[in-house]
N, C-alpha and C positions, 0 to 999 in steps of 0.2 A: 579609438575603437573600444568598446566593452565587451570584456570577456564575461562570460560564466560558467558554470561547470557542473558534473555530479561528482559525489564524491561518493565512495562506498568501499569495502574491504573481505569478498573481491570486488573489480568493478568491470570486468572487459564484458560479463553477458549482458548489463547494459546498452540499452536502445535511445537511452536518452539524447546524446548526439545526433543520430539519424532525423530522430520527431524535431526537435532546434534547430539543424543546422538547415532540415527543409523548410521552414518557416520564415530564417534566417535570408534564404533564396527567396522562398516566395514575396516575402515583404521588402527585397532589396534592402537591407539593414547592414549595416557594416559591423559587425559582430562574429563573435566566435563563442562557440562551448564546446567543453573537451569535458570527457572522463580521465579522474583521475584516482590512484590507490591512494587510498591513506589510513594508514596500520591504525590500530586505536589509540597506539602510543604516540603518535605524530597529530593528533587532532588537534592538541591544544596551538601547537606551532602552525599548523593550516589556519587555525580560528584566525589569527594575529594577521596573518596575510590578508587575508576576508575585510576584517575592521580596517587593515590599514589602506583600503580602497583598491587594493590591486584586480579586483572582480568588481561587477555588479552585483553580481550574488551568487547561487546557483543551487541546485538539490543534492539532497542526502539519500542516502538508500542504506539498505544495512551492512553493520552495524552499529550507525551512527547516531538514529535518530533521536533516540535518548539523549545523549551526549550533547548536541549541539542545542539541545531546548536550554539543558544547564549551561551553558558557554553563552548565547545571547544575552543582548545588551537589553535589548525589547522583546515582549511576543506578544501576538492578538489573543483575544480571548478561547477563544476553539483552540488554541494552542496548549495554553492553561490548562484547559480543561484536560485534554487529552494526554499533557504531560510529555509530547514529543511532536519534533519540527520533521519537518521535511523539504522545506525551504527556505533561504536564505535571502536577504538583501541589503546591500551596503548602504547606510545611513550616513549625512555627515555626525552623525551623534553616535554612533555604534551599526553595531549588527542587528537585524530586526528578524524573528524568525515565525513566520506562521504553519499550517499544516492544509495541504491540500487532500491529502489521503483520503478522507473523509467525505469530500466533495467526488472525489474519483469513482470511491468506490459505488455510490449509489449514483451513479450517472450511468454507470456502467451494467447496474443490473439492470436500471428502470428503461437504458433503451434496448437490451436483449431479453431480458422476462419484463412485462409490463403487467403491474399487478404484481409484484411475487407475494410481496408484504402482506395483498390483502386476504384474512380466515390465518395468516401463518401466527402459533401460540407459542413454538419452541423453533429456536435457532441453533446452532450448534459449532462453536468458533475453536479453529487446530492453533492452537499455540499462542503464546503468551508475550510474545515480544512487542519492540516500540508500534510495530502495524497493526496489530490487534489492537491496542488502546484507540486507535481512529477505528475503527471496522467497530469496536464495541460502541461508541459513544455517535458511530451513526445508525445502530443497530435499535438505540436506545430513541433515538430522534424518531423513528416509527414506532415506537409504543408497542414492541415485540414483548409478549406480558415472561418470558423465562430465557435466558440465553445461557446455556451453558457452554463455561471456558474450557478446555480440558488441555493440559498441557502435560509434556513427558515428566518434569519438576512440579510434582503438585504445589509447593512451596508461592512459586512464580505465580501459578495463577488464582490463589489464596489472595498472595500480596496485591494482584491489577485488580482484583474484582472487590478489593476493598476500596482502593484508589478511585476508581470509575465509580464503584456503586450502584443502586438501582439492582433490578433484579436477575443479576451475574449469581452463576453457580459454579463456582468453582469444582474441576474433577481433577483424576488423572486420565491418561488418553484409554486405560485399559476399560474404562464403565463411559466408551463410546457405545457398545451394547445393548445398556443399560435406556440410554438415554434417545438411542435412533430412531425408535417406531414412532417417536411423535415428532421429529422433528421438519418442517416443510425446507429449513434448507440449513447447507452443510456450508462454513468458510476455511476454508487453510490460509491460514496467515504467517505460516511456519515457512520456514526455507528447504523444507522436504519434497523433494520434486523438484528441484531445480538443474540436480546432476542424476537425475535418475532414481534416486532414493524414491520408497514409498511407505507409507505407515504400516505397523506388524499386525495390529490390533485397531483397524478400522473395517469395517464391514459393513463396506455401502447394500450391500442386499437386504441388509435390518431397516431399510428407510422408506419411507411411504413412496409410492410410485408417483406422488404428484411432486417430489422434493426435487428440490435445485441444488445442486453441487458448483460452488466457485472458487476458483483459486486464482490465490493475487500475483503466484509465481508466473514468469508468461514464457520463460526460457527453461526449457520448453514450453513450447503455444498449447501444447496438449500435454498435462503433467499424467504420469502414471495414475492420480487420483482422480481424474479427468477420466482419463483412457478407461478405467473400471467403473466410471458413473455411466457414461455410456453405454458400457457394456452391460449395465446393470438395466436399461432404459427409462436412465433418469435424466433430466433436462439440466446441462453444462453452461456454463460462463466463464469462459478462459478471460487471463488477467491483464491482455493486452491493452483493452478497452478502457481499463480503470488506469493506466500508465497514458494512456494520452489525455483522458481528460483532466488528471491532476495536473498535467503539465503546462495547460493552459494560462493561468495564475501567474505564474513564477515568471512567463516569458513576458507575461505584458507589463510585471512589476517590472524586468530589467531593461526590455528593451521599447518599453512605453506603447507596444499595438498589440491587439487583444487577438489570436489567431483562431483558426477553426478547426475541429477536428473534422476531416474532409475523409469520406471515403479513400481516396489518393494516398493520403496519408497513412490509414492503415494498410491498404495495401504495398505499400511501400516500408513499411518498419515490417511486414507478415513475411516479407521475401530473402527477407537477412533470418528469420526462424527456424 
């Protein structure tokens, strides 16, 4: 039987089991995938499990995804480039690790805003961690002509938008302000929002009324950042839709059939929300 897993730290509001294990049924596949904790300091001793075949593979979530790009044996090029993995697959030669992130995240908007990209000049991305580095470098693949980074450590996102490149504006989150009235859409890529947190110094009413607000958080389906774009009535894209279609990839590397995201499916990970 092949196992796989997610790994993340924490990991229980994870939905990744649910979207697998129903694919796992639907395809009659003799497999398993489990969420599992793993402190930052235990990564290295999980990596060695991974290589040493006891998985097929499985995904990262955070705070991992940095770490395990560095711990891989192999990575595909958009890997590289983005400088973090978010999946794993066990090679007879090592660990192989690529990033579906990237693919998620514009699957996600192009089939609930279609069009968003097109006339947008200024993007506007919350936080500087390993999923912003994909969110940015697909942001970059539309020829978005200004993206500004703004992170609570202005330091952090000085350092990715030099890494990334292109024309990244590094801020702090306080000259969200500064930067709102032109932007057509807003990303949080931060973990604000997930237990209820919301930003101090964001102010979705500065933003054009044509702007789209997305968040890659999905636990909650409607993040407080959400809940006030709405309120604001500005057009949302909650993060559910970008976690199934990244997960696509990883299942058909491990367990060899390429699955579908089906209506069924999301209404089936929406009901555990």
């Amino acid at each position: 039987m092949k196992r796989a897993f997610v790994i993340g730290h924490p990991i229980n509001h994870s939905r990744s089991p649910l979207i697998h294990g129903h694919w796992l049924k639907s395809h009659r596949i003799d497999g398993s995938y489990e969420a599992i904790d793993v402190a930052p300091a235990d990564l290295p001793d999980f990596f060695e499990r991974v290589r040493s075949g006891e998985f097929a593979g499985g995904n990262v979530t955070i705070p991992h995804k940095e770490a395990v790009f560095a711990l891989a044996d192999e990575r595909d090029p958009l890997a590289e480039t983005i400088g973090a993995a978010n999946t794993l697959v066990h090679r007879p030669d090592g660990v192989f690790a690529f990033n579906t992130d990237y693919l998620g995240f514009l699957g996600n908007l192009d089939q609930n805003v279609p069009g968003w990209d097109k006339g947008v000049n200024e993007v506007v991305v919350l936080g500087a961690g390993g999923s912003a580095r994909a969110i940015l470098v697909a942001l970059k693949s539309r020829a978005i002509p200004t993206i500004h980074l703004l992170n609570r450590t202005l330091q952090n996102a000085e350092d990715l938008a030099i890494d990334i490149g292109g024309p990244i504006r590094a801020g702090g989150l306080g000259d969200f302000a500064s930067v709102a009235p032109g932007a057509g859409l807003v990303v949080n890529c931060s973990s604000v929002g997930m237990h209820g947190s919301r930003f101090d110094s964001v102010d979705l009413n500065l933003l054009p009324k044509s702007a789209v607000v997305t968040d890659i958080v999905y636990v909650p389906l409607e993040t407080p950042l959400l809940a006030d774009a709405r309120a604001a009535g500005l057009r949302t894209v909650d993060g559910l839709g970008m976690l199934l279609h990244q997960a696509v990839p990883g299942f058909e590397a491990w367990f060899g059939v390429r699955p579908e995201v089906t209506p069924e499916l999301r209404r089936l990970v929406e009901a555990t929300l």
